[in-house]
mmCIF file of the protein (N, C-alpha, C, O) and its ligand, coordinates in Angstrom:
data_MODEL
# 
_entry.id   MODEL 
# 
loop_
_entity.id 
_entity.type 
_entity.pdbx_number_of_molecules 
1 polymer     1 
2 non-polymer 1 
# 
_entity_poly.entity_id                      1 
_entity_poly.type                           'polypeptide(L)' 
_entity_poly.nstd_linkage                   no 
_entity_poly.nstd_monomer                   no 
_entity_poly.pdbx_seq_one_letter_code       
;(UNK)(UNK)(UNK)(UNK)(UNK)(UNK)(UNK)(UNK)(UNK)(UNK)(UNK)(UNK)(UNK)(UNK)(UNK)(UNK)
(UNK)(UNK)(UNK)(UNK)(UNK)(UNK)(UNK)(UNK)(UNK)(UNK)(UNK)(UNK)(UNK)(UNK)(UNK)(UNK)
(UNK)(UNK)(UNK)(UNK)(UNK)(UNK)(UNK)(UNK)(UNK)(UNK)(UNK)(UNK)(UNK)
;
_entity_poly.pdbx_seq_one_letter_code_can   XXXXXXXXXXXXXXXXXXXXXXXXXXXXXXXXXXXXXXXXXXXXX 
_entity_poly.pdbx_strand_id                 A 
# 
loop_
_entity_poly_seq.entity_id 
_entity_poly_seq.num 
_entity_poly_seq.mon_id 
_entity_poly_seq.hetero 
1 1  UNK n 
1 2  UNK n 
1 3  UNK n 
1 4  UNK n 
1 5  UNK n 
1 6  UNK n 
1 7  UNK n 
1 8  UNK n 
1 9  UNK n 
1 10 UNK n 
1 11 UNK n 
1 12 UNK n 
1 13 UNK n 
1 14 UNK n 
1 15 UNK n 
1 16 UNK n 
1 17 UNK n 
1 18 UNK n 
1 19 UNK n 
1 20 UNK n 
1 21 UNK n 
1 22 UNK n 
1 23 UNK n 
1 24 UNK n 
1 25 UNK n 
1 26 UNK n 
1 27 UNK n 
1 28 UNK n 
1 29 UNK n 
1 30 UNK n 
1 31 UNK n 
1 32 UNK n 
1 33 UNK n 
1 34 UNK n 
1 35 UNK n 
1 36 UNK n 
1 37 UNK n 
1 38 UNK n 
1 39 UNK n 
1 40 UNK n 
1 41 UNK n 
1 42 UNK n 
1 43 UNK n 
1 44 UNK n 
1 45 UNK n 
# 
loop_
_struct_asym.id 
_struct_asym.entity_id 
A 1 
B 2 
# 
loop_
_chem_comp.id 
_chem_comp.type 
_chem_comp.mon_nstd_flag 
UNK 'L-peptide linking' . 
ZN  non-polymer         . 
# 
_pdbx_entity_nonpoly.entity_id   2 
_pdbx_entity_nonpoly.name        ? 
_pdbx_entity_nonpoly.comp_id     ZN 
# 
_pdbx_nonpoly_scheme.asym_id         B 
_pdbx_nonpoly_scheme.entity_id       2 
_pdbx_nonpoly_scheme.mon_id          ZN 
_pdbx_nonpoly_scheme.ndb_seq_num     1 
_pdbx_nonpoly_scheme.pdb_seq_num     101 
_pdbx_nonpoly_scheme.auth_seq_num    101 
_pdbx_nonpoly_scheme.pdb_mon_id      ZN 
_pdbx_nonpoly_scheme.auth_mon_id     ZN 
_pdbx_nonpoly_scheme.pdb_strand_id   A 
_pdbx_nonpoly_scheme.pdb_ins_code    . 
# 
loop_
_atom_site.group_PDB 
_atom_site.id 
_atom_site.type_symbol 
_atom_site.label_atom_id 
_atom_site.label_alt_id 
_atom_site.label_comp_id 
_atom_site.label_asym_id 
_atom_site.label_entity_id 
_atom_site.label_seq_id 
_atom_site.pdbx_PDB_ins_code 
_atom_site.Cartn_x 
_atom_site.Cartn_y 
_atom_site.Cartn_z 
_atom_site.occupancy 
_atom_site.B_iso_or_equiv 
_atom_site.pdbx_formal_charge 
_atom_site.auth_seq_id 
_atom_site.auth_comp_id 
_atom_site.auth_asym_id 
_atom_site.auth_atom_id 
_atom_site.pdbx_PDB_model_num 
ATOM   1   N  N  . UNK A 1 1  ? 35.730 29.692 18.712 1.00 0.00 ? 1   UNK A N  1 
ATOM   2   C  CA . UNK A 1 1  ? 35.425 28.679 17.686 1.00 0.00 ? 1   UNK A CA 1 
ATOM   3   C  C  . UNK A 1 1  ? 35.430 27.295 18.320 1.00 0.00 ? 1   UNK A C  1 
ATOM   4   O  O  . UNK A 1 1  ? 36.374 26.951 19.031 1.00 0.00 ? 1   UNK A O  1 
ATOM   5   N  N  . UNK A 1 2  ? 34.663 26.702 18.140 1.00 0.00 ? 2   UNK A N  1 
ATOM   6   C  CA . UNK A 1 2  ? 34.231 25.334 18.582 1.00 0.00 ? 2   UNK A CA 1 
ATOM   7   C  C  . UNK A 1 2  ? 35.308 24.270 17.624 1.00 0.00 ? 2   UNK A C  1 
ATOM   8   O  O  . UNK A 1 2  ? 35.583 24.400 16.432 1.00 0.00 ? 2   UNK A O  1 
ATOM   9   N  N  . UNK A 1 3  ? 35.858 23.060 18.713 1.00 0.00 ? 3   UNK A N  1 
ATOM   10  C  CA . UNK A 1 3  ? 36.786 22.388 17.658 1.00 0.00 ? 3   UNK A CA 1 
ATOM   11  C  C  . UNK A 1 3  ? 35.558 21.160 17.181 1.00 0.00 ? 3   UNK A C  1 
ATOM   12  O  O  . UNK A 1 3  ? 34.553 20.883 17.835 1.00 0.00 ? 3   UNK A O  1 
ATOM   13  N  N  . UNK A 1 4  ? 35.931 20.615 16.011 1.00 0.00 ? 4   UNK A N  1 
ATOM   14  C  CA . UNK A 1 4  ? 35.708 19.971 14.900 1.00 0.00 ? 4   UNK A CA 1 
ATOM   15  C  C  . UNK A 1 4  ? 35.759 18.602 15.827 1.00 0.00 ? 4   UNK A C  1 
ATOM   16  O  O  . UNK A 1 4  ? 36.759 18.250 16.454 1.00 0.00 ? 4   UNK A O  1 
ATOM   17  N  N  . UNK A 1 5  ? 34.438 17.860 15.799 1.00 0.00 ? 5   UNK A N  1 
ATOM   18  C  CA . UNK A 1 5  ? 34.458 16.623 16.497 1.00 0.00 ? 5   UNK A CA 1 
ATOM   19  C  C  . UNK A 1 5  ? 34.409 15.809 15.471 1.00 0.00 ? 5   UNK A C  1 
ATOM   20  O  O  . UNK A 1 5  ? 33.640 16.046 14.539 1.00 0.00 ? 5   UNK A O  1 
ATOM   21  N  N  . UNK A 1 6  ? 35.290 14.629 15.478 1.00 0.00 ? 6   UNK A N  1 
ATOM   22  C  CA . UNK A 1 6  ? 35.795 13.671 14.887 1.00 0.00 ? 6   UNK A CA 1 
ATOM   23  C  C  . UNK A 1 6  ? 34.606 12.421 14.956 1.00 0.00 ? 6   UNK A C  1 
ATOM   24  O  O  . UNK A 1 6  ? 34.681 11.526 14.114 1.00 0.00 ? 6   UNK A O  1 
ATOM   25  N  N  . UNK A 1 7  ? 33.416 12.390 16.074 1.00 0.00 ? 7   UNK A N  1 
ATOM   26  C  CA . UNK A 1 7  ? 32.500 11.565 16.185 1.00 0.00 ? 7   UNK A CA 1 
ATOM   27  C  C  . UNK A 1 7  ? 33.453 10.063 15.922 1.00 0.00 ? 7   UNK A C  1 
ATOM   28  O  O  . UNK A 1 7  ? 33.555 9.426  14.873 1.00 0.00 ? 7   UNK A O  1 
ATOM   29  N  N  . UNK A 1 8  ? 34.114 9.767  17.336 1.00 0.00 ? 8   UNK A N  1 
ATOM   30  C  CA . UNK A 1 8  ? 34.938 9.109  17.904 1.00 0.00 ? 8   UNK A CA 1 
ATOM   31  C  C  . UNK A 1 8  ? 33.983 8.241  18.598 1.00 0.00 ? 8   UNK A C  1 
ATOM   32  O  O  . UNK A 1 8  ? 34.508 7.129  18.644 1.00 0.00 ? 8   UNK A O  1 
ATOM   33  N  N  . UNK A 1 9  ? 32.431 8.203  19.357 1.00 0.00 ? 9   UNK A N  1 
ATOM   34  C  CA . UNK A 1 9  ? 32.179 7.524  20.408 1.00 0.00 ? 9   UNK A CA 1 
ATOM   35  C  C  . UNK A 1 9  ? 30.685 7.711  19.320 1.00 0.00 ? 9   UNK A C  1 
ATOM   36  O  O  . UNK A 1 9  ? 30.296 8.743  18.773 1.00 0.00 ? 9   UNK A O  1 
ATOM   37  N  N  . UNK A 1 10 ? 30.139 6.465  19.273 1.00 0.00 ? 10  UNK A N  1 
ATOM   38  C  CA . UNK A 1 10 ? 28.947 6.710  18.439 1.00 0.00 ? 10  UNK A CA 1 
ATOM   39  C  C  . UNK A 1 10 ? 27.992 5.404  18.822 1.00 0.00 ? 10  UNK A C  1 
ATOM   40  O  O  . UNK A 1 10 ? 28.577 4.464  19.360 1.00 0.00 ? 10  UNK A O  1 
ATOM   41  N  N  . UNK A 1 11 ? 26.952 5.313  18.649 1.00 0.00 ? 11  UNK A N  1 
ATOM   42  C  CA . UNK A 1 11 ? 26.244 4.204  19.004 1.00 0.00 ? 11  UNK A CA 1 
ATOM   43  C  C  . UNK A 1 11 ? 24.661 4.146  18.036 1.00 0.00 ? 11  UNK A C  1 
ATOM   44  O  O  . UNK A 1 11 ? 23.932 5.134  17.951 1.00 0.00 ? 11  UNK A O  1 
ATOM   45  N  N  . UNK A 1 12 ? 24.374 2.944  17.437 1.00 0.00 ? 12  UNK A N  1 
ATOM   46  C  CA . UNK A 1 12 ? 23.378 3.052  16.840 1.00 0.00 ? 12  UNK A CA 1 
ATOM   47  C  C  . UNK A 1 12 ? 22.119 3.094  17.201 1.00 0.00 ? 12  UNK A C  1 
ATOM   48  O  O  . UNK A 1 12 ? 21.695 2.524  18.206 1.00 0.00 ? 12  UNK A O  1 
ATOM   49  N  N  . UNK A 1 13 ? 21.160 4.024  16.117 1.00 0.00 ? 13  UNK A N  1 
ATOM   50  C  CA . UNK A 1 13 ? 20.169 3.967  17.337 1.00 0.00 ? 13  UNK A CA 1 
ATOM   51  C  C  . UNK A 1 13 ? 19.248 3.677  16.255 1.00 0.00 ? 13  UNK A C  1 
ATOM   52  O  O  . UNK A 1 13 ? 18.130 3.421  16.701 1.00 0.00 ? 13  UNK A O  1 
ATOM   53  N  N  . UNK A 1 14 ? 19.329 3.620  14.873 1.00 0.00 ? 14  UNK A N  1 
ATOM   54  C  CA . UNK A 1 14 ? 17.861 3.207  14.198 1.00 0.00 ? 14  UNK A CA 1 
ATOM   55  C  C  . UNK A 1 14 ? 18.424 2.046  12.933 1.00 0.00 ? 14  UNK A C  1 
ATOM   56  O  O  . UNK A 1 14 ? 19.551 1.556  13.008 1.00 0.00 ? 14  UNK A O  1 
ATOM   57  N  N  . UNK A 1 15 ? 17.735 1.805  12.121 1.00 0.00 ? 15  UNK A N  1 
ATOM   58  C  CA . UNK A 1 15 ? 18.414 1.342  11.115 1.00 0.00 ? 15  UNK A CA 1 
ATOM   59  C  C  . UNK A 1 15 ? 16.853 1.119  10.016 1.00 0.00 ? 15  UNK A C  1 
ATOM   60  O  O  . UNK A 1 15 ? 15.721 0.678  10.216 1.00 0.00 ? 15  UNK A O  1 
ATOM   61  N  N  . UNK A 1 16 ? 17.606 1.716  8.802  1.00 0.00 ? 16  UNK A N  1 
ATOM   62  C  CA . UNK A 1 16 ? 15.987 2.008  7.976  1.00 0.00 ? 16  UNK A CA 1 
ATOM   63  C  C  . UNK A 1 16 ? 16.382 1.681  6.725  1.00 0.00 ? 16  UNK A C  1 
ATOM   64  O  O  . UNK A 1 16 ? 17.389 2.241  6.291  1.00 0.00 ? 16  UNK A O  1 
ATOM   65  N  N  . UNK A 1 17 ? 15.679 0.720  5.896  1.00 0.00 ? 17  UNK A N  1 
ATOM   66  C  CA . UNK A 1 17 ? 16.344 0.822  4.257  1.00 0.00 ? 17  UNK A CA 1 
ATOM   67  C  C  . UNK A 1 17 ? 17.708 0.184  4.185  1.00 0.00 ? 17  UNK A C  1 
ATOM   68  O  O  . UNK A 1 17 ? 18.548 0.503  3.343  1.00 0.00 ? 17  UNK A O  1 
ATOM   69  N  N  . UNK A 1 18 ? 17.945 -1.057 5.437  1.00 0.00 ? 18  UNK A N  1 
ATOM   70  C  CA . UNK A 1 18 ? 19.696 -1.374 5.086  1.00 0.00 ? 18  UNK A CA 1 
ATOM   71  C  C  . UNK A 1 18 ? 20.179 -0.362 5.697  1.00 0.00 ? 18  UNK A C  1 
ATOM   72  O  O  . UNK A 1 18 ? 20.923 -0.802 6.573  1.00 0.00 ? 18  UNK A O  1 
ATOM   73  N  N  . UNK A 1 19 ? 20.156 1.154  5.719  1.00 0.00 ? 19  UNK A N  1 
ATOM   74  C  CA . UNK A 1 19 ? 21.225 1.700  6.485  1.00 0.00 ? 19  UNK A CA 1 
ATOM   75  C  C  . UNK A 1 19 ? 20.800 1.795  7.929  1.00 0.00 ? 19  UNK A C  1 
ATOM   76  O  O  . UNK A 1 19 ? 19.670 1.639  8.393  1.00 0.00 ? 19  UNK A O  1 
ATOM   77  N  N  . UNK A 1 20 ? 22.077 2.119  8.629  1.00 0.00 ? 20  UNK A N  1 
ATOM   78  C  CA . UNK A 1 20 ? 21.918 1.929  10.263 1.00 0.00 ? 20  UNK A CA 1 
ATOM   79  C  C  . UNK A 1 20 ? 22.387 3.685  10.158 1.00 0.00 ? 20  UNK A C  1 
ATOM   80  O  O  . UNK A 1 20 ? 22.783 4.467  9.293  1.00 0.00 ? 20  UNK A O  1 
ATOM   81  N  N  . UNK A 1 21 ? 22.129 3.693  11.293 1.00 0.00 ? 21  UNK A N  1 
ATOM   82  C  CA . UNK A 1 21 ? 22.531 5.311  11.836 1.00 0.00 ? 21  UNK A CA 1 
ATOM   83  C  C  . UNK A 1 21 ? 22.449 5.677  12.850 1.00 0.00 ? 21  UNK A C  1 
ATOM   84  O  O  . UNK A 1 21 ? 21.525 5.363  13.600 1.00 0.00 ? 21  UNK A O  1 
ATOM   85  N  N  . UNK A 1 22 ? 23.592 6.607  13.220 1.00 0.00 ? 22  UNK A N  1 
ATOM   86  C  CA . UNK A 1 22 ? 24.502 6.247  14.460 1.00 0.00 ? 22  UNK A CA 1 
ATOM   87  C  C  . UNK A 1 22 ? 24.504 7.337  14.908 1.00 0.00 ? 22  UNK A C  1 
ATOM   88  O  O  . UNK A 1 22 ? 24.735 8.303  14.181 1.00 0.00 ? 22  UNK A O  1 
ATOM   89  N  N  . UNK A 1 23 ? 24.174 7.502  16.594 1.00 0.00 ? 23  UNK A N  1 
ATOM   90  C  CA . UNK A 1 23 ? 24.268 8.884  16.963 1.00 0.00 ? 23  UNK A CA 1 
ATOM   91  C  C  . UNK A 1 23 ? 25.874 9.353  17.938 1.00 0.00 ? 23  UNK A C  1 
ATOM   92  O  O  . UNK A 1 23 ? 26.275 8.720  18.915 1.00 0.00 ? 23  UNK A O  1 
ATOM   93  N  N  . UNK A 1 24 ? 26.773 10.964 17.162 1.00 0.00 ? 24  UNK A N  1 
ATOM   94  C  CA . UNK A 1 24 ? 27.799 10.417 18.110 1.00 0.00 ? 24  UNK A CA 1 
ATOM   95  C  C  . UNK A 1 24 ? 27.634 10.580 19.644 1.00 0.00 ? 24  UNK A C  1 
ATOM   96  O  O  . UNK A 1 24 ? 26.636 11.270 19.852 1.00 0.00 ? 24  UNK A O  1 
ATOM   97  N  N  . UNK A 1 25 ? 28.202 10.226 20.721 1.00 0.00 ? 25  UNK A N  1 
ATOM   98  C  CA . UNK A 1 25 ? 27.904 10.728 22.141 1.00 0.00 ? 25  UNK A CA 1 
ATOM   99  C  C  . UNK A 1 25 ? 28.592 11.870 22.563 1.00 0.00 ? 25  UNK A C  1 
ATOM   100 O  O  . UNK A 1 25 ? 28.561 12.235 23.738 1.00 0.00 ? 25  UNK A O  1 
ATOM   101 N  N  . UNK A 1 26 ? 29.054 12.311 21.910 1.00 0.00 ? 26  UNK A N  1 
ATOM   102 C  CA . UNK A 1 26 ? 29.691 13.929 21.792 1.00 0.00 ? 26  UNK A CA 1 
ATOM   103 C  C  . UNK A 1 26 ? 29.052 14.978 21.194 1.00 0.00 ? 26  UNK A C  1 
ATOM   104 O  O  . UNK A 1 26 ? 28.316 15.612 21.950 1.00 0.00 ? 26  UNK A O  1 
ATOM   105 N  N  . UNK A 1 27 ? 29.096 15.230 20.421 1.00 0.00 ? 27  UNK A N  1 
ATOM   106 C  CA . UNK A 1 27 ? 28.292 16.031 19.695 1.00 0.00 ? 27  UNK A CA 1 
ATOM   107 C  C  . UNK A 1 27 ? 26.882 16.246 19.397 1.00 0.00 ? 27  UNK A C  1 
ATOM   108 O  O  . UNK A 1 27 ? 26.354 17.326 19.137 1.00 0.00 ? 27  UNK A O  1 
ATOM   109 N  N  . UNK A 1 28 ? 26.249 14.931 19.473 1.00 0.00 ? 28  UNK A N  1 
ATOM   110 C  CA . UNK A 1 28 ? 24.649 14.419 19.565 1.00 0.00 ? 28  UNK A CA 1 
ATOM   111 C  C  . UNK A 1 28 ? 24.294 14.446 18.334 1.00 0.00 ? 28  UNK A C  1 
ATOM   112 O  O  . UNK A 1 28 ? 23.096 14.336 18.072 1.00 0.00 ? 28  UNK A O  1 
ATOM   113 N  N  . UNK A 1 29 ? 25.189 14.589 17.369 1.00 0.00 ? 29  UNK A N  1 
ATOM   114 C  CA . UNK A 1 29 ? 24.573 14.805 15.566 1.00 0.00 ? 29  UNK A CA 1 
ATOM   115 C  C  . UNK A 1 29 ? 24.440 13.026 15.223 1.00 0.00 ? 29  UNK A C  1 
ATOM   116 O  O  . UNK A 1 29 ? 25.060 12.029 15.592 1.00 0.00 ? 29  UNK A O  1 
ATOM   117 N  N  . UNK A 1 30 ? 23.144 13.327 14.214 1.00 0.00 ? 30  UNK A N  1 
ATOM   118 C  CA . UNK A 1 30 ? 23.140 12.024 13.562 1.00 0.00 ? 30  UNK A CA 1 
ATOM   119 C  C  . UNK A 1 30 ? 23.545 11.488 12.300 1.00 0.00 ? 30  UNK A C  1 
ATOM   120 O  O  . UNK A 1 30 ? 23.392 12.178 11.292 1.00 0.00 ? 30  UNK A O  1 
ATOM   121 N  N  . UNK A 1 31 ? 24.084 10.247 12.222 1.00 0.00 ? 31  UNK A N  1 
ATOM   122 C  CA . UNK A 1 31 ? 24.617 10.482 10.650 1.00 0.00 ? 31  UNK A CA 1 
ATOM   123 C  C  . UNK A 1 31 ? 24.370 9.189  10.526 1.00 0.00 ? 31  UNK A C  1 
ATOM   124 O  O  . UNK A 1 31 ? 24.126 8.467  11.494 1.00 0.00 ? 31  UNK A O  1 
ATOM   125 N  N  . UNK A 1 32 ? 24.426 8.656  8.915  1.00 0.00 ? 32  UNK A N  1 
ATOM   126 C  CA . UNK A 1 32 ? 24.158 7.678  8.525  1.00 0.00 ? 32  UNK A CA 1 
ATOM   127 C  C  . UNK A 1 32 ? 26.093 6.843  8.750  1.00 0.00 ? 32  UNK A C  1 
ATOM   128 O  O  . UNK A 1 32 ? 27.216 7.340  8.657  1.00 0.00 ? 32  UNK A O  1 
ATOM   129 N  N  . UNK A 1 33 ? 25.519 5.216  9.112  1.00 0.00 ? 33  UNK A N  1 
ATOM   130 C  CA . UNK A 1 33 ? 26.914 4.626  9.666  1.00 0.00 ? 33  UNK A CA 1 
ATOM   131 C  C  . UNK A 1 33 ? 27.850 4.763  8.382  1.00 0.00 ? 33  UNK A C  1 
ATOM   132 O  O  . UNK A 1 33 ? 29.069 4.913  8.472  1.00 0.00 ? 33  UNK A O  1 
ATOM   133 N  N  . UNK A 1 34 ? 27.094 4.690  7.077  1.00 0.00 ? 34  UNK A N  1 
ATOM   134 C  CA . UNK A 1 34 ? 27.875 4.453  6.031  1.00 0.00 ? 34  UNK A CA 1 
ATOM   135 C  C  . UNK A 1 34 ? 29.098 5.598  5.752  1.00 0.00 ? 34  UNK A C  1 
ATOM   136 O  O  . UNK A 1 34 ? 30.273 5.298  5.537  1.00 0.00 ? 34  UNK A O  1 
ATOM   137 N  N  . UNK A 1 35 ? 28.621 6.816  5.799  1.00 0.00 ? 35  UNK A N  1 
ATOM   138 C  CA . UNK A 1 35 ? 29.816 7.471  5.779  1.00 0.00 ? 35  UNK A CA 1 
ATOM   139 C  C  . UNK A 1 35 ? 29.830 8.660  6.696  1.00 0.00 ? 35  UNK A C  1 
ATOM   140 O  O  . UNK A 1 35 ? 30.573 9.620  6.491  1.00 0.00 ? 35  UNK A O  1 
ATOM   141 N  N  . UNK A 1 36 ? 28.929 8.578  7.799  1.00 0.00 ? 36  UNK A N  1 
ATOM   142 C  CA . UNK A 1 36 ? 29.387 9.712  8.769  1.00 0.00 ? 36  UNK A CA 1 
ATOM   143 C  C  . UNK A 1 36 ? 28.711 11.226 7.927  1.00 0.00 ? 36  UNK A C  1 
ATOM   144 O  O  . UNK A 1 36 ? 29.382 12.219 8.210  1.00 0.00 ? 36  UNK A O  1 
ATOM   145 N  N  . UNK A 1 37 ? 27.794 11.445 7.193  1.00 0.00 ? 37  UNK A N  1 
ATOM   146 C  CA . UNK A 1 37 ? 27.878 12.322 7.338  1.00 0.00 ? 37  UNK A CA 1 
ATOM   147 C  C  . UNK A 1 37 ? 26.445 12.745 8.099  1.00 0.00 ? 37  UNK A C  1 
ATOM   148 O  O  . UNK A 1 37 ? 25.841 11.861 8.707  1.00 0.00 ? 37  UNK A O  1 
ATOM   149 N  N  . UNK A 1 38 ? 26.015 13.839 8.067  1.00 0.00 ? 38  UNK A N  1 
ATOM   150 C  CA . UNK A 1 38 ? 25.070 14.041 9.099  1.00 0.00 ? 38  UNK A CA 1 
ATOM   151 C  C  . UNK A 1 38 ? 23.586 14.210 8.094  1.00 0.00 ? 38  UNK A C  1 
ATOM   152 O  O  . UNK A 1 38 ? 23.707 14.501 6.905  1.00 0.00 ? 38  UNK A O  1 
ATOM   153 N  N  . UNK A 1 39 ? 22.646 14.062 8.521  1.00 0.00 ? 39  UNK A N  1 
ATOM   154 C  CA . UNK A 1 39 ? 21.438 13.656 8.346  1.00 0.00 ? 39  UNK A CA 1 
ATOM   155 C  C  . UNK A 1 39 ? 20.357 14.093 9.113  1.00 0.00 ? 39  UNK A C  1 
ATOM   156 O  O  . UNK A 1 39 ? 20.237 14.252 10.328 1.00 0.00 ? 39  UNK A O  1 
ATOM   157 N  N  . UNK A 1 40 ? 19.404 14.297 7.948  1.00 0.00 ? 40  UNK A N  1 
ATOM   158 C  CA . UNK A 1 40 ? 17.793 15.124 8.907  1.00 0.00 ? 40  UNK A CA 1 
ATOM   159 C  C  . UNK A 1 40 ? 16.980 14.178 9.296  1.00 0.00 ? 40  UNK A C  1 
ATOM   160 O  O  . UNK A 1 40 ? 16.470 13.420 8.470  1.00 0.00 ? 40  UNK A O  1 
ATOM   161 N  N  . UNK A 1 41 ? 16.709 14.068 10.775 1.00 0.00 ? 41  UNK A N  1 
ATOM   162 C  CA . UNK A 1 41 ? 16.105 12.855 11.335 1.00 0.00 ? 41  UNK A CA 1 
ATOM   163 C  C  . UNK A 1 41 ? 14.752 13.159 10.808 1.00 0.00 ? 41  UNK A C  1 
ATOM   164 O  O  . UNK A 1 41 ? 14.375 14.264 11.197 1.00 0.00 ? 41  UNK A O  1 
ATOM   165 N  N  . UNK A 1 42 ? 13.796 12.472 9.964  1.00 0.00 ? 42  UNK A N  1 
ATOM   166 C  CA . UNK A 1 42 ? 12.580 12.602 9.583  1.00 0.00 ? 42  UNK A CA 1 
ATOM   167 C  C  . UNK A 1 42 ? 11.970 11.311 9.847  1.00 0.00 ? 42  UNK A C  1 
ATOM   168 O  O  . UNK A 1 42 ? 12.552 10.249 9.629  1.00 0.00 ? 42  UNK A O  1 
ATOM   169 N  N  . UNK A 1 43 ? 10.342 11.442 10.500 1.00 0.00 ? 43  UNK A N  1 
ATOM   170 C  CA . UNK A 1 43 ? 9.866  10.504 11.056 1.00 0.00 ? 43  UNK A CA 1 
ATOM   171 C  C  . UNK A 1 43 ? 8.903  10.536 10.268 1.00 0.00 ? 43  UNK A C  1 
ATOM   172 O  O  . UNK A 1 43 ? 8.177  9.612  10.633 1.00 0.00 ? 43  UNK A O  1 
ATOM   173 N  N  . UNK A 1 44 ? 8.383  11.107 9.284  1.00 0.00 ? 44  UNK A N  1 
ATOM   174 C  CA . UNK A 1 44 ? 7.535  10.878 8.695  1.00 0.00 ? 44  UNK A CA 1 
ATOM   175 C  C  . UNK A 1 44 ? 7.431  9.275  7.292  1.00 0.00 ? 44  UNK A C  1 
ATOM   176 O  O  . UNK A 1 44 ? 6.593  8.551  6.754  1.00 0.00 ? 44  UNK A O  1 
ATOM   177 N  N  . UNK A 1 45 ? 8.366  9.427  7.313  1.00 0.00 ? 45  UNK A N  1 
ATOM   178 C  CA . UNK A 1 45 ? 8.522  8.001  6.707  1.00 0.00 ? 45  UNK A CA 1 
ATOM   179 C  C  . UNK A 1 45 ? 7.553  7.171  6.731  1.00 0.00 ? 45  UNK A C  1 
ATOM   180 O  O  . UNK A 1 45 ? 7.690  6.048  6.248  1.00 0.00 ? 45  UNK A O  1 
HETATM 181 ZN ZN . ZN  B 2 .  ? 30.579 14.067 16.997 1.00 0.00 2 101 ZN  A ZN 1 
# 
């Protein structure tokens, strides 16, 4: 079982609509800065 990353080391990489969103450098998941949770990168926008 894989442990539960806390997304401790994160850095922003877009910001769309007011929100920013942050990718962590651990895990590589993306989430919105506001509350961390994770998010489907869609470019179709
Ligand atoms: Zn993480």
């Amino acid at each position: 079982m894989s442990v539960a990353c806390e997304h401790k080391k994160t850095i922003i990489i877009a910001r769309r609509g007011g929100v920013d969103y942050v990718e962590c450098l651990d895990c590589k998941q993306i989430f919105e800065a506001e509350d961390l949770e994770p998010v489907a990168v869609d470019d179709d926008d």
